[in-house]
N, C-alpha and C positions, 0 to 999 in steps of 0.2 A: 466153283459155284458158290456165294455168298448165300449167309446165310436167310436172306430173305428170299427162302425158295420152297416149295411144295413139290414134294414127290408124289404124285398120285397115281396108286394101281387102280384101274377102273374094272366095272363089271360086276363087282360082289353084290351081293344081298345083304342090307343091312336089318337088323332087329332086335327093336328095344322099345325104351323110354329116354324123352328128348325133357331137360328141362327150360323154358326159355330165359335167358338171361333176365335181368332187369331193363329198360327201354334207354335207352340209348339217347335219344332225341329229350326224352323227358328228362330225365337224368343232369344234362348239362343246365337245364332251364332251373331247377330245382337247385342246385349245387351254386348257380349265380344269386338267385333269392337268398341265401343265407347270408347275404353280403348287407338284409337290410334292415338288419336288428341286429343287437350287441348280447342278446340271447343265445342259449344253445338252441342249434337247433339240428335234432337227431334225426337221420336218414336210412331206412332200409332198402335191399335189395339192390346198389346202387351194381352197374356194371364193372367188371374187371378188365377193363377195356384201356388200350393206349387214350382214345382223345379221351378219357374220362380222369384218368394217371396225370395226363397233362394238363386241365383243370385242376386237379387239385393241387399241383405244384404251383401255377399257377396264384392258387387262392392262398397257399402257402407264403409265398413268395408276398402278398400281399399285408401278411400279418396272422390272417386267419391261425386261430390253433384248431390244427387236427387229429380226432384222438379215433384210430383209429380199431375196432371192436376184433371186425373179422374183414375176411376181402371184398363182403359188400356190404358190411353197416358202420354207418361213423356216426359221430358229433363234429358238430361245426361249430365255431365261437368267433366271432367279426366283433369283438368288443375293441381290441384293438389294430386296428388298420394301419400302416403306412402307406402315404401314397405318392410319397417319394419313389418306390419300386415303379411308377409308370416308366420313369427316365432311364431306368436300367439295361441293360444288352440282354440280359436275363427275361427280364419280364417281353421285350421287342423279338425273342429269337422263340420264347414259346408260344406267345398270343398269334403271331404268324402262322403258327404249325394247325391252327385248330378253330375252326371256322366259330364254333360257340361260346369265345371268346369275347363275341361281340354283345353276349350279353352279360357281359362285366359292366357295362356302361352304364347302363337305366340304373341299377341297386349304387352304382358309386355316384353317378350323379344329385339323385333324389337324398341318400342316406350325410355327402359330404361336398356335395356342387358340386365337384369337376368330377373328369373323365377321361383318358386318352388313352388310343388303340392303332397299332401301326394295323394296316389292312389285311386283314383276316385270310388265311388259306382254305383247305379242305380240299374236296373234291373238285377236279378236275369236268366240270359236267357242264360246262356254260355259264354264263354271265349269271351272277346272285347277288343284284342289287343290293346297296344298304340305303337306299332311299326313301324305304317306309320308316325307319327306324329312327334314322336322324331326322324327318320331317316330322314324325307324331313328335319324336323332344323335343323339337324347334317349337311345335306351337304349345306345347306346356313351358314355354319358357326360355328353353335352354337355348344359348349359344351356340353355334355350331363352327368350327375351322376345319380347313382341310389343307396341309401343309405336301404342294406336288412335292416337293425337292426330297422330303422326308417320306412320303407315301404313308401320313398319318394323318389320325382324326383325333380332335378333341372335341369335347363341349364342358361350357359351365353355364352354372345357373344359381342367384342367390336364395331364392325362395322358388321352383316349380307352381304351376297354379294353374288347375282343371280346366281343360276344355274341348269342346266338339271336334269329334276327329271322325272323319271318314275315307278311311284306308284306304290307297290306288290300289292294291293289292291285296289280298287276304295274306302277309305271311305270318307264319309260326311262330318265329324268332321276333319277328318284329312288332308282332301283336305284344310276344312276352315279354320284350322289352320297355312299349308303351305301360301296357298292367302295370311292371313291378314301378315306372317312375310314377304313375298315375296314382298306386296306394299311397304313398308319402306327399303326393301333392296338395296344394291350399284347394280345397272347395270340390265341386264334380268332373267328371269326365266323362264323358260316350263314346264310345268305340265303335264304330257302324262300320259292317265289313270284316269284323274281326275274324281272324282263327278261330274257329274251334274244333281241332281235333281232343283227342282224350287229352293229350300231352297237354294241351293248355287247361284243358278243365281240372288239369290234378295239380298244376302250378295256382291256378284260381280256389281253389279247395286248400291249398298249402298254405296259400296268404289270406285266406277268411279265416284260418283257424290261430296265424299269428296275428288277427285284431283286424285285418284290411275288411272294408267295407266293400266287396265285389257284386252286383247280380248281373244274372243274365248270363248264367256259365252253362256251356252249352250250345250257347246261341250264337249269331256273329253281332249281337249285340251288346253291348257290354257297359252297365255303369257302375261308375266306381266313384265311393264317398270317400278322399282324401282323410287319414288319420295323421295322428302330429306322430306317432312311432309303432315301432312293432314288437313283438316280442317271439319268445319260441313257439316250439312246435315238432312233435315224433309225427313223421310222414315216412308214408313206403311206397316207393317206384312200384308200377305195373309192368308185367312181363312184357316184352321188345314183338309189339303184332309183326313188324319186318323177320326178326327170327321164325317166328310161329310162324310165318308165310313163306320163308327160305325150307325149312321142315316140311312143310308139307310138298314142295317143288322137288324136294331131295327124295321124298317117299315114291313122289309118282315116278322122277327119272330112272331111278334104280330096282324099280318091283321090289321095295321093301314092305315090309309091315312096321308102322312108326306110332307109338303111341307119344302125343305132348302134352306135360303135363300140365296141370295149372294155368290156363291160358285165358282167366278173365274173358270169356267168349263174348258175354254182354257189352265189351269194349271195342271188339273187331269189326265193329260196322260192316260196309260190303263185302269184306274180304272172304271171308268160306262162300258167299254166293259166286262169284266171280270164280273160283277154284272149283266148284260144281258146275259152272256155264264150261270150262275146262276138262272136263269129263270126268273128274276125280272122285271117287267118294270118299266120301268123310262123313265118322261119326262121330255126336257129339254125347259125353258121356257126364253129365255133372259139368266140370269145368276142361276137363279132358278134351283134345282130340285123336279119336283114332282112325288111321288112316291102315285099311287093308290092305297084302299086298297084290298090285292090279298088273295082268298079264296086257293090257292094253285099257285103253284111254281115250273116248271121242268125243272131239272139241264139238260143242251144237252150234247150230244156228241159229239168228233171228228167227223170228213166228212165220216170215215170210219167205223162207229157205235161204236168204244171200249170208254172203258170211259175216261170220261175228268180230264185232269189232272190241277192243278192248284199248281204253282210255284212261288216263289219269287226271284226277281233279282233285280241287281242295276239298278238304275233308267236308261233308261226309262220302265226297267221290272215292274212288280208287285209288289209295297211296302210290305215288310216284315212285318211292321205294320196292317197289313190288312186282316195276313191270318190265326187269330183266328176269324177274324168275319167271314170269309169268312165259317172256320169248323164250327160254330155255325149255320151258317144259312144254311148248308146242312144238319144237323139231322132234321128239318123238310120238303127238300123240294122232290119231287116226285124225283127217279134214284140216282144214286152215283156217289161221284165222290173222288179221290186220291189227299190230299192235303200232299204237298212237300216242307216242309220250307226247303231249303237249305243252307238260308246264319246262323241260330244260333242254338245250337244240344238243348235247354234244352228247346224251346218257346212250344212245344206240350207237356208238361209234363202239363198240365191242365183237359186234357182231360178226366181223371179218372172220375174227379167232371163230367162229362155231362154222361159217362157211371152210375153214379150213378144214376140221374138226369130221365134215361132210353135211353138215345139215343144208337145206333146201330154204335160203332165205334171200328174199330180193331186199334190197335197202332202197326204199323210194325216195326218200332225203334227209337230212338229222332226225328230221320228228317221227318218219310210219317206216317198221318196214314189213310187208308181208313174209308170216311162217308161214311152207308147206309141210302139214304132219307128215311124215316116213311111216307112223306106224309098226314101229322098231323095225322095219324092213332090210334098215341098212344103221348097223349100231355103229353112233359117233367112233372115230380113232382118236386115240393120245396123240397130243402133240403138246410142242412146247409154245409158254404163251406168257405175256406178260399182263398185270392184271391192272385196270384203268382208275379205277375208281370202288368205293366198298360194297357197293351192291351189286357190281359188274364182276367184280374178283370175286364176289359167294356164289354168283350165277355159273363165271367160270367153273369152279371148286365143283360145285354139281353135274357140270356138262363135263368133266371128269370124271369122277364117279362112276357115271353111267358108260365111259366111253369102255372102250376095249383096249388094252395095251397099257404102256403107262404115258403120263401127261407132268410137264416141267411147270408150275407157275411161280414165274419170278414178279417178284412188287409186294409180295403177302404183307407189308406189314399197312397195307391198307385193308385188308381183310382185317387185319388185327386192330384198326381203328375202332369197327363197328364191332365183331364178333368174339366172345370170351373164348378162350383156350378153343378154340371150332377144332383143329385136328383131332386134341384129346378127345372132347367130347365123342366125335365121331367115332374114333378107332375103335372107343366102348363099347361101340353097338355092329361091330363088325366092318369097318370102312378099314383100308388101309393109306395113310397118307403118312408121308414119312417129313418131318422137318430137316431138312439140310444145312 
């Protein structure tokens, strides 16, 4: 058995204190911004996570000197850059591995004109266009190639230079990519349509405070006054609301009692609503959440009794990230409810594994499939599983947990993209999961 394998004894009662990592999503968007001053610039709380390891080798690998403090705070220094490392097997065989790679592009373009990226990996969840990304550069200037034979992308541009951009898409990465070539640009820029989850508003807040002219953070509006450079800046990542939402999925499936700490609540937008429509309680304590441990759980209804439906949208909607815990934790809770990934077609192709598993779930097509609660009636079995993608393998990880017997999950080092040291953590508070 390889060692990317998770032994999981299910059934225990976990209890404790959870703390959440640094955010993940944010993290890599931040870590690329350093790329756009010859400044320090010093980073807390950053995650200990493989795709984040791989970023900084990465940025390494680029020239960046990295001084590294403890295992989540650095300095970053891009004063001197090589960027002869595009052309290397090195730089081609990591940007592959790690989908936020692709925001290397906007800081290397804007900071030294060019830019080149063989096509990006990640998760296995359906098509994730880079067409907002290269189109907003395109019209600030840049060149854009796209070489089939090689499955690579460059762009150059001599001078970037502001202007009206309104986004076919809202995405995250791709808004963050316009922002960081937008701060270096000649003149204005408008962003209509933009991102705005938190992750971007603390990337926008990170480069107002190294001199970028940004407003409208917050909003999906966005203008940005072009300055001629940047300089440093101490920023600290905000806790991972996907973990804080994994912890609380883990509390309800297992009847623990879970306190998490630190959890910037004022940043979580719908999510503890969405977990209360779920029939979960939760307290919120200062910045704490504590979650009791609940002998059962029932999902509500609309106002008009039909059942509830649960959706992903762009932020400030329901995180897409969120709504495999979300179908895990209604195979066991009292009623049903219709969960509806809308924004990626392949993220419920998991699901097999939890009908194995025993839960009660119809799969209507890629995007809905209806849960019916059990009601712990009938407690999930162990079985062996292999895990798809990193939000599906932590949802797995959970539907273990809770199960009865023990459970095989092989692929964990996609768990380990997203989640810091997650067995250790857990074993702390009573979980038994054994790395193989």
């Amino acid at each position: 058995m390889s060692a990317d394998t998770f032994e999981v004894t299910g059934g225990k009662r976990l209890k404790g204190a959870l703390q959440p990592q640094g955010a993940k999503n944010e993290a890599l968007q931040i870590l690329c911004a350093t790329l756009l001053t010859e400044e320090d610039v010093i980073v807390h709380n950053v995650p200990n996570i493989l795709d984040i390891r791989r970023l900084i080798s990465l940025l390494k690998g680029l020239g960046v000197k990295v001084t590294k403090h403890n295992d989540n705070d650095f300095t970053f220094n891009a004063s001197q850059i090589d960027l002869d490392f595009f052309k290397s097997e090195d730089y081609q065989n990591e940007a592959k591995h790690i989908r936020g790679s692709v925001m290397l592009i906007a800081p290397l373009l804007a900071r030294f004109g060019r830019a080149y990226l063989p096509k990006p990996g990640g998760d296995k969840i359906g098509r994730r266009r880079l067409d907002t990304h290269f189109n907003g550069l395109k019209k600030l200037g840049g060149e854009f190639y796209f070489d089939e034979e090689e499955n690579t992308f460059s762009i150059q541009s001599d001078q970037l230079k502001g202007a009206y951009l309104l986004l076919e898409e809202a995405s995250v990465t791709g808004t963050a990519n316009i922002v960081m070539a937008a701060a270096l640009a000649e003149g204005t820029t408008t962003i209509y349509n933009a991102a705005c989850e938190p992750y971007l508003q603390q990337l926008c807040k990170m480069l107002n405070g190294m001199g970028a002219k940004i407003e409208g953070v917050g909003s999906n509006k966005l203008l940005i006054e072009g300055v001629k450079s940047l300089g440093g800046v101490n920023h600290s990542v905000l806790p991972d609301m996907i973990e804080i939402g994994s912890f609380i999925g883990l509390a309800a499936m297992t009847q623990s009692e879970i306190t998490i700490k630190n959890c910037a609540v004022n940043e979580l937008g719908n999510i503890i609503p969405v977990f209360r429509k779920m029939g979960i309680q939760l307290e919120i304590k200062g910045d704490d959440i504590y979650i009791p441990a609940q002998e059962e759980y029932e999902i509500q209804t609309f106002i008009d009794g039909s059942i509830l439906t649960v959706y992903d949208a762009p932020w400030p909607g329901f995180t897409p990230d969120l709504m495999s815990i979300i179908l895990v934790m209604a195979t066991q809770a009292k009623g049903s409810v219709l969960i509806h990934q809308k924004m990626f077609e392949s993220r419920l192709f998991f699901v097999d594994k939890l009908i194995d598993m025993g839960a009660q779930i119809i799969l209507c097509d890629p995007h809905r499939a209806t849960v019916i609660g059990l009601n712990r009636q009938n407690q999930l079995r162990g079985i062996q599983m292999t895990s798809p993608d990193i939000r599906a393998g932590v949802s797995l990880l959970i539907a273990a947990l809770s199960a009865r017997g023990k459970s095989i999950i092989k692929n964990i080092h996609q768990i380990d993209r997203g989640y810091e040291q997650i067995d250790t953590r857990l074993n702390a508070i009573g979980a038994e999961i054994v790395r193989l």
